[in-house]
N, C-alpha and C positions, 0 to 999 in steps of 0.2 A: 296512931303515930303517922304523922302526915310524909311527905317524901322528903322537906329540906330535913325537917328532924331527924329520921333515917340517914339522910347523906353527910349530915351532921356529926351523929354517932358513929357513925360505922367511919368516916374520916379521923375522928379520936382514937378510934380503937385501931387502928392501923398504923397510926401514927404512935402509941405505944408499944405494940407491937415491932417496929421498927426499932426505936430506942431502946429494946432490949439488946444484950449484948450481942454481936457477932449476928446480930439479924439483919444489918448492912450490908450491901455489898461495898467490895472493894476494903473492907478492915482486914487489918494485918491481922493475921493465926494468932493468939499468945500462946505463949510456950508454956508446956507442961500441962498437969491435968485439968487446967481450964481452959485448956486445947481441946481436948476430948469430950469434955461437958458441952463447950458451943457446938461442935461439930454435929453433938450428939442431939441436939439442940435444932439446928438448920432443920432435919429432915421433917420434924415437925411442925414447924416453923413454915416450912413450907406446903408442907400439906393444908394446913391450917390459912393460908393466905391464900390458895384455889378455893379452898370451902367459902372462905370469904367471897373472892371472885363470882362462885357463883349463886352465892345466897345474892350477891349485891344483880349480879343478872335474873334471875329469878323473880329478884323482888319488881327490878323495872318493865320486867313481862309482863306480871301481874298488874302494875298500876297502868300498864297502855294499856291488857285486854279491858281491865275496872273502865278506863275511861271511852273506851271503844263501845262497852256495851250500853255506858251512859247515853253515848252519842243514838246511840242502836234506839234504847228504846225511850229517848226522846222522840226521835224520828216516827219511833209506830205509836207516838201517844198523839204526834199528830195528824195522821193518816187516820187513827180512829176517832178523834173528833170531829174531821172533814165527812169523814161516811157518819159521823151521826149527826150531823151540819144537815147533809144533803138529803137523810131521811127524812127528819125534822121536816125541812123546805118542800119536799116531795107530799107528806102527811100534810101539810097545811094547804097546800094545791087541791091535794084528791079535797080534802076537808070543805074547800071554799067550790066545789066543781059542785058536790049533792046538795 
């Protein structure tokens, strides 16, 4: 699953998450025992929306380190072609000197 996909999904799911009842901020209390069921409701609710928070950071750690180490060992894939460049170049000297 690529990153828009992920940011994708996980925007869906937040967003029903929200549309569930009393998962709003700012909605009036209703009264009586569908007061106590949201209420009872929020605490999980919000635990649930840190866990999200930071699955969703976790995940963006991961795709900079992913892309970092891309960068990494592109970088030493070129470093070691140069030193097998310069071997080469060095081997065909001594080669052309005897």
């Amino acid at each position: 699953m690529d990153e828009h996909t992920f940011q994708k999904k996980m925007a869906e799911l937040i967003q029903r998450i929200q549309d569930l009842p009393g998962a709003k901020p700012g909605n009036q209390e209703p009264e009586g025992t569908e007061a106590a069921a949201e209420t009872g409701l929020q605490g999980p609710l919000g635990e649930l929306q840190e866990s999200l928070d930071y699955l969703r950071l976790s995940v963006k750690y991961l795709v900079f380190d992913l892309e970092a180490t891309r960068r990494e060992n592109a970088y030493l894939r070129r470093l070691v072609e140069q030193s097998n460049r310069r071997r080469e170049q060095s081997r065909e000297q001594d080669d052309e000197h005897d």
